[in-house]
C-alpha positions as CSV (number, residue, x, y, z in Angstrom):
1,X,-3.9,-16.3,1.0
2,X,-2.9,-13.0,2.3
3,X,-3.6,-9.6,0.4
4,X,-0.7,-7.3,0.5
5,X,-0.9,-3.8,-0.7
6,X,2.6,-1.3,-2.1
7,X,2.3,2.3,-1.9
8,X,4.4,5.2,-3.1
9,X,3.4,8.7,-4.3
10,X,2.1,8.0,-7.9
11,X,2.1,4.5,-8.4
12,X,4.0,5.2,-11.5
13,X,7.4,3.1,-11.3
14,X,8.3,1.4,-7.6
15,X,4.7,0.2,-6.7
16,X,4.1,-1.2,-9.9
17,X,7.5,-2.7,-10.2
18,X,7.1,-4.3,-6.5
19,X,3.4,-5.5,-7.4
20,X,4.7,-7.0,-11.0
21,X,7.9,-8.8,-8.7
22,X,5.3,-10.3,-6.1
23,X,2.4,-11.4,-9.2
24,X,3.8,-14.4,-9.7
25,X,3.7,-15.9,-5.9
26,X,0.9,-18.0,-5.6
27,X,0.7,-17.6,-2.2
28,X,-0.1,-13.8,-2.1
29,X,-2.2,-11.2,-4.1
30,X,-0.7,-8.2,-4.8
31,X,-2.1,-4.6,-5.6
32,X,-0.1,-1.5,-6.0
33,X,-1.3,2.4,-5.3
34,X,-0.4,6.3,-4.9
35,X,-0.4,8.2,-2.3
36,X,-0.9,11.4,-4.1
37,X,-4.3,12.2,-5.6
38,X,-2.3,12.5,-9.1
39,X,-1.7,8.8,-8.7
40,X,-2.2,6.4,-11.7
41,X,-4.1,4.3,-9.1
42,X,-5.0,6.5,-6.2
43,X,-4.9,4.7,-2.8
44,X,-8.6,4.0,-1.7
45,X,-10.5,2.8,1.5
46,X,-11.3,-0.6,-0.5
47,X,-7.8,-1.3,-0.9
48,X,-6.3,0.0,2.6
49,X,-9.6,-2.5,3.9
50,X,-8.7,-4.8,1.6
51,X,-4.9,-5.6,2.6
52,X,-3.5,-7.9,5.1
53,X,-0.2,-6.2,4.7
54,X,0.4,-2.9,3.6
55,X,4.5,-1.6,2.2
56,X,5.3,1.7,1.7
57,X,8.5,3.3,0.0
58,X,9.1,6.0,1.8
59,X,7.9,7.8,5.4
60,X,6.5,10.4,4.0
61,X,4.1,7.8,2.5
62,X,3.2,6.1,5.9
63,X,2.5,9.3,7.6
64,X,-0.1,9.8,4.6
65,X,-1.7,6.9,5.1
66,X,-2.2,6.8,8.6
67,X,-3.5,10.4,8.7
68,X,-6.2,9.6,5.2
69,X,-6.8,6.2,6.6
70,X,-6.7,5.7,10.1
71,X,-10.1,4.3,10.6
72,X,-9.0,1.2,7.9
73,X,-5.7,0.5,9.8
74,X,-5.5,-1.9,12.7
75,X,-5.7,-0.9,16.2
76,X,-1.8,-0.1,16.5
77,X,-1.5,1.2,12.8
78,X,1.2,0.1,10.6
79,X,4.6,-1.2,12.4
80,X,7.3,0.6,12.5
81,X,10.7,-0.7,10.9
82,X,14.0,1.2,11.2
């Protein structure tokens, strides 16, 4: 079973809605977290450790994480997609 993580700035709307979507595969777990320390679930090292995969919304919210996070993030960070 993989672990796979969503990210956006508050973890308010899109996160949530993406984790909610994915809840019901048995194949995954899901969590959902904010970049922003505002966040209803703010983005922790536990969670960036704990995912296999890790989706963001935005850009903005990659660059975040891989400056906060670096350390928890593979060797090549996370892969770039047009």
């Amino acid at each position: 079973m993989r672990n796979v993580l969503f990210v956006y700035s508050q973890n308010r709307l899109r996160s949530p809605t993406a984790e909610q979507v994915f809840s019901k595969r048995r194949d995954i777990e899901v969590e959902s977290a904010g970049t922003n320390h505002d966040a209803d679930t703010p983005l922790t090292h536990e969670l960036v450790a704990w995912a296999d995969i890790i989706f963001v919304m935005e850009k903005a919210h990659r660059t975040k994480l891989q400056k906060k996070f670096k350390a928890g993030l593979n060797a090549g960070g996370l892969p770039r997609h047009p």
